[in-house]
C-alpha positions in Angstrom: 127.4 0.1 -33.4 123.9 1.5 -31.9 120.9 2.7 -33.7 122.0 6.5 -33.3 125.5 5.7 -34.4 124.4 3.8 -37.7 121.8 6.4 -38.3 124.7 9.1 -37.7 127.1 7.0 -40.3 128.1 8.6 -43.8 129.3 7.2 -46.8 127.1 3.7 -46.9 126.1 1.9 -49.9 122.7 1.1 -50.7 122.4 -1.1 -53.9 125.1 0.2 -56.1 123.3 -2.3 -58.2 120.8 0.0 -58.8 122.6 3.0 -59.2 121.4 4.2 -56.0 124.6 5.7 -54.9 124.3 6.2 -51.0 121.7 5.8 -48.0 124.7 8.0 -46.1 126.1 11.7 -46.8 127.5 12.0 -50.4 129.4 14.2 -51.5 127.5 15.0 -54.4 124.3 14.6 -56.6 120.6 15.4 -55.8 119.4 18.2 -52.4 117.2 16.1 -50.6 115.5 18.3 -48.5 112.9 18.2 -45.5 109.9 20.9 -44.9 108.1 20.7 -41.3 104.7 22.0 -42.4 103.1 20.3 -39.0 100.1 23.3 -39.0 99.0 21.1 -42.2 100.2 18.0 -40.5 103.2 16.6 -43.1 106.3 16.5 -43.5 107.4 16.9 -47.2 110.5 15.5 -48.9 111.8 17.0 -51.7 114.6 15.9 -54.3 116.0 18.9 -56.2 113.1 20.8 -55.1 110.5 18.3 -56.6 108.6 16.0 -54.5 109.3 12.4 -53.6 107.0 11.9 -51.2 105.5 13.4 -47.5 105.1 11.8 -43.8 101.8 13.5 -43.4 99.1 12.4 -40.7 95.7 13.5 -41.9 92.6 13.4 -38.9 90.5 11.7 -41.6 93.1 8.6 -41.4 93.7 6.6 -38.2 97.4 6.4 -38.6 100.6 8.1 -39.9 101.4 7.2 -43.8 104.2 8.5 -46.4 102.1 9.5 -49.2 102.3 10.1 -52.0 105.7 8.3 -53.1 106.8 8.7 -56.7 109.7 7.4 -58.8 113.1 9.8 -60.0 110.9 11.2 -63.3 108.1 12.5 -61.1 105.6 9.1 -61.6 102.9 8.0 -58.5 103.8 4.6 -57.5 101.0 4.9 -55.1 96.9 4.8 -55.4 95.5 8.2 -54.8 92.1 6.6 -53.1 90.9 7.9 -50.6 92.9 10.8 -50.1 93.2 11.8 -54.0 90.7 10.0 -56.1 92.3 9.4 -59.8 90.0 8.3 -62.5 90.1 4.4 -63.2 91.5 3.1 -60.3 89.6 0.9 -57.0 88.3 2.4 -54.4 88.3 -0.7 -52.1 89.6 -1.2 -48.8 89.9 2.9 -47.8 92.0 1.7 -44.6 95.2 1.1 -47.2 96.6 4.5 -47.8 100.0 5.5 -49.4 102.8 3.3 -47.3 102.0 2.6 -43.5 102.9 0.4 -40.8 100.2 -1.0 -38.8 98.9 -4.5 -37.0 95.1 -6.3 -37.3 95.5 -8.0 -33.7 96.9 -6.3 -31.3 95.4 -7.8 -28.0 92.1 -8.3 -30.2 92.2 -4.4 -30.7 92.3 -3.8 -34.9 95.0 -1.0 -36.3 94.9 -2.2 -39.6 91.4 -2.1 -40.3 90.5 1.5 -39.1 88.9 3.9 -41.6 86.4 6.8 -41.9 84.7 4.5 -44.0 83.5 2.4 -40.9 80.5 3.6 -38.4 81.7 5.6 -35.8 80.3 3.3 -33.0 82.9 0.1 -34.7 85.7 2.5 -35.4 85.5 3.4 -31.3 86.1 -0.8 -30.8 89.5 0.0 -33.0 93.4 1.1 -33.0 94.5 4.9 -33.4 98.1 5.7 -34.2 98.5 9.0 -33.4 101.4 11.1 -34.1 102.9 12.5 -31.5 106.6 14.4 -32.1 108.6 14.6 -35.1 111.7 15.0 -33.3 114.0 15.8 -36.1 114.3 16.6 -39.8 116.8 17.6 -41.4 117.9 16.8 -45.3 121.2 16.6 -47.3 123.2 15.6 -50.0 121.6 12.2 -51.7 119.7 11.7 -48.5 117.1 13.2 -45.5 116.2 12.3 -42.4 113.1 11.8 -40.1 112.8 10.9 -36.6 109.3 10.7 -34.8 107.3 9.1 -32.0 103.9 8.0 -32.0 101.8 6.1 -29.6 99.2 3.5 -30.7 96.1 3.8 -28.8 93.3 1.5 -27.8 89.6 1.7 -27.1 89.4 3.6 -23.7 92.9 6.1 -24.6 95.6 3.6 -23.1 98.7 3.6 -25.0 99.5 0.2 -26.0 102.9 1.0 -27.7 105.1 3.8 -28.4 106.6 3.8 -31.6 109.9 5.5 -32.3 110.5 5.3 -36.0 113.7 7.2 -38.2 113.8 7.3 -41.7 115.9 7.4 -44.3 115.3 9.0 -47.5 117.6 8.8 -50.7 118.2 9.6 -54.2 120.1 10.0 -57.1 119.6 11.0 -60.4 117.3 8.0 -61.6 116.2 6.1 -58.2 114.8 6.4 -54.3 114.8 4.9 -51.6 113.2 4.9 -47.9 114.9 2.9 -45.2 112.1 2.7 -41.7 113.8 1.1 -38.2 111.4 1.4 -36.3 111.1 0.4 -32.6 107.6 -0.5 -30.4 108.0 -0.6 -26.9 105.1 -2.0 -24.8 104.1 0.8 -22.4 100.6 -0.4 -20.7 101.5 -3.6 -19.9 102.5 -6.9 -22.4 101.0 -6.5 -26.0 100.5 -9.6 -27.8 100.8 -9.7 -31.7 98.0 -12.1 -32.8 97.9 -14.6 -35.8 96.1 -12.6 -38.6 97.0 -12.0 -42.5 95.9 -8.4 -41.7 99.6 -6.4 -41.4 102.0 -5.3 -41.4 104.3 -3.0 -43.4 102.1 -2.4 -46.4 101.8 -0.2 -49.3 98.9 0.3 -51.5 100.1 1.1 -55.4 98.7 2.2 -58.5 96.3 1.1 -60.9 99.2 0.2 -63.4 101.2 -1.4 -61.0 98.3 -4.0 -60.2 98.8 -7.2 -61.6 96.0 -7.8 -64.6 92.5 -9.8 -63.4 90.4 -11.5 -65.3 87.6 -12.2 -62.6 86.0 -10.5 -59.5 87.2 -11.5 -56.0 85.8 -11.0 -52.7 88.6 -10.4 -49.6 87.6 -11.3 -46.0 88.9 -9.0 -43.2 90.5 -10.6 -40.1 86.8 -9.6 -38.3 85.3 -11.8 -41.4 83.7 -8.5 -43.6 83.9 -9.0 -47.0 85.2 -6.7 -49.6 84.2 -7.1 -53.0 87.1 -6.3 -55.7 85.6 -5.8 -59.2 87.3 -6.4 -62.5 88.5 -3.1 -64.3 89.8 -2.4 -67.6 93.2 -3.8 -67.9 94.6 -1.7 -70.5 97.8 -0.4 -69.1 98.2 -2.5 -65.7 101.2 -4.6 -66.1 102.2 -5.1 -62.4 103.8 -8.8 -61.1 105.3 -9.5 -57.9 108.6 -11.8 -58.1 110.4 -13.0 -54.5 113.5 -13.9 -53.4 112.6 -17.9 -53.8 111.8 -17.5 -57.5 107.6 -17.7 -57.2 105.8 -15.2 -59.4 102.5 -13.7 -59.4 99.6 -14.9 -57.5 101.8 -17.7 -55.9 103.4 -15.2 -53.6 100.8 -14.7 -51.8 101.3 -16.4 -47.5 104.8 -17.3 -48.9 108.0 -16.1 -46.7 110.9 -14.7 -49.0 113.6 -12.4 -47.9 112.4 -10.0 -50.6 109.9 -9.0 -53.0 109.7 -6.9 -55.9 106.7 -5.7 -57.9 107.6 -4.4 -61.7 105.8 -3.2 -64.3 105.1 0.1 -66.3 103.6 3.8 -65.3 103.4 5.3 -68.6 106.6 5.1 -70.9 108.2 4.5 -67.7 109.6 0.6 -66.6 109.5 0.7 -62.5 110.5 -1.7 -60.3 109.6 -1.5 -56.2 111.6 -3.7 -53.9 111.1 -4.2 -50.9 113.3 -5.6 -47.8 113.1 -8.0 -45.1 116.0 -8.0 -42.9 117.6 -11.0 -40.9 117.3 -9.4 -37.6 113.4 -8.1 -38.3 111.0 -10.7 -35.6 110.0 -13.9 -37.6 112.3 -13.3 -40.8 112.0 -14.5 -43.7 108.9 -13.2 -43.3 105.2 -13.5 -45.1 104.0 -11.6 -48.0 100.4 -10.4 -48.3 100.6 -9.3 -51.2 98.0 -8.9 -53.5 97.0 -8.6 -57.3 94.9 -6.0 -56.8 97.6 -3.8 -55.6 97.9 -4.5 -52.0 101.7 -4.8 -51.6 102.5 -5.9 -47.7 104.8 -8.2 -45.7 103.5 -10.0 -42.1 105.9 -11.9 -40.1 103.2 -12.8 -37.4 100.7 -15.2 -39.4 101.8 -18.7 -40.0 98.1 -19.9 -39.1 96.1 -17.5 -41.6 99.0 -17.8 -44.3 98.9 -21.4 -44.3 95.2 -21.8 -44.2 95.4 -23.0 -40.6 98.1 -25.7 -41.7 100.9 -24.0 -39.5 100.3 -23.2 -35.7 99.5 -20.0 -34.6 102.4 -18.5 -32.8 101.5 -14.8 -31.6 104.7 -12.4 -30.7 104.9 -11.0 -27.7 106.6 -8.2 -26.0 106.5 -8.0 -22.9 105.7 -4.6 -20.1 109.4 -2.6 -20.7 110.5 -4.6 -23.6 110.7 -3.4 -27.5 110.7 -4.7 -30.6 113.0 -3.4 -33.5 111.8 -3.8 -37.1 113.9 -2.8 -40.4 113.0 -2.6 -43.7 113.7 -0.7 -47.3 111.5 0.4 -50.1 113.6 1.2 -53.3 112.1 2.8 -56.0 114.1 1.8 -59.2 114.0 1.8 -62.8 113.1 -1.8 -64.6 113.4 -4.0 -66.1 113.8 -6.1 -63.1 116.6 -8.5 -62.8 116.8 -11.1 -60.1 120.6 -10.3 -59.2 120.3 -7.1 -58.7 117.5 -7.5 -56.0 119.1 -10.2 -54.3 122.7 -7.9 -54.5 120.5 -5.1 -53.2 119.1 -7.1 -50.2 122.6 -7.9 -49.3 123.3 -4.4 -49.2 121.0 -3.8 -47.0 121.7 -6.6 -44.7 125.0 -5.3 -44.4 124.3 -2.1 -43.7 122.2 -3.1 -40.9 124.1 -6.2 -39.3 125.1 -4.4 -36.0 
């Protein structure tokens, strides 16, 4: 089956485990529906008419992002810094914003990194992922749909990679979810993704999904600048990450797993986000850089950083022509977390995807 035809599909499972009845047409249950607002630069998804989240790409960030993203009852999963500044929470690393897909080592050339927050002279020396087209949109029963291009730009304005990326977007009455395939195909010339911790698919949550800390830290970037992480009040953050191998909390960190899932409470509300690798994804089962402090990411390209230079560095390349196909899924579900049901989710997923 091609990537049109699957995307075309109806009727698919996602993880009945869940209760999250269909990634496909249903025939009944919530409007999922997509608004083109592109004069404010977003797309907005909407479940029943309330939102779920938006593909938006503001100037004042150096790539596309879906943000916010909330659960069924209406709840932000994600941090609100720096876009939306909510009392109590970091305001660290301004580069992670909503849920984005980016790299720290393209050719040398930083995506990840790139913020309004750096001096305008180092930000020139970085990556741009511009938006380009949203070439459709459309929405549904249970599910909507989003396909766009976008071209990641070096120093100088060549185009390194053009990105062709469709989502997904589904719901029922008490979960979501957002399926991204997307496809980078080197345009200028080979691209080389280097051996850094800093990528790839990431997504920066909130306060009360961090996992509780007891002691400052200090984070290095993959150019070696420090980020200092204070300690906050931990009343109300109850967040810890659990993977497909059984590790919890800090010990997933640089770890490869098929899946992880981060749970914990917003409110009166137990939420569990799970998110999936997928067999056929470039260096699967891939690494998780995912941090206590709310950084939740996966990174299939950094056996040498992971490892703390244990492993040898093996970049990926693609070469002039050639492209690259990445899948993954972010469900949005409510807790407790059980282990079954992620790993009968992930298999879901796998099947869905296994042509």
């Amino acid at each position: 089956m091609t990537t049109g035809n699957r995307w075309a599909a109806v009727g698919v499972l996602v993880a009945s485990a869940f209760g999250l009845a269909r990634v496909g047409r249903a025939e009944q249950g919530p409007k999922v529906e997509l608004q083109s607002r592109l004069a404010e630069r977003r797309v907005d998804v909407l479940v029943d008419g309330h939102p779920f989240t938006s593909y938006t790409w503001p100037e004042r960030v150096s790539k596309p992002v879906l943000y916010p993203i909330r659960t069924a009852k209406g709840a932000l999963v994600t941090r609100g810094f720096p876009l939306e500044p909510r009392p109590g929470e970091r305001v660290d690393h301004p580069h992670q914003v909503g849920y984005w897909f980016t790299y720290g080592d393209l050719d040398g050339v930083d995506f990840w990194g790139n913020s309004e927050a750096i001096p305008p002279a180092e930000r020139a020396k970085m990556g741009v992922i511009r938006q380009r087209q949203v070439v459709s949109a459309h929405g549904g029963v249970g599910r909507g749909d989003l396909e766009v291009l976008l071209d990641w730009v070096k120093p100088g304005g060549v185009v390194a990679l053009e990105e062709h990326t469709r989502f997904a977007f589904g719901a029922d009455a008490s979960s979501r979810t957002i399926d991204r395939v997307t496809t980078l195909l080197a345009k200028s010339g080979k691209v080389t993704f280097r051996d850094t911790k800093e990528g790839m698919l990431g997504l920066r949550v909130a306060r009360a999904l961090e996992q509780p800390a007891d002691q400052a830290e200090v984070f290095t970037d993959a150019s070696g600048k420090p980020t200092a992480v204070p300690v906050l009040d931990n009343k109300g953050v109850t967040g810890i990450y659990t993977s497909s191998e059984g590790l919890r909390g800090d010990a997933v960190w640089g770890t490869r797993a098929r899946w992880m899932a981060l749970s914990g409470r917003l409110g009166e509300e137990d939420v569990v986000l799970l998110l999936l690798d997928h067999p056929r994804n470039p260096g699967h089962p891939t690494y998780w850089h995912a941090r206590g402090y709310g950084l939740f990411a996966l990174n299939p390209f950094g056996p040498h950083a992971y490892s703390n230079g244990k492993d040898p560095e093996r970049p990926y390349v693609i070469e002039m022509g050639q492209a690259a196909t990445f899948r993954h899924r972010l469900l949005v579900l409510p807790g407790p977390f059980a282990a079954d049901k992620a790993e009968a989710a992930w298999k879901a997923f796998v099947a869905e995807y296994k042509d």
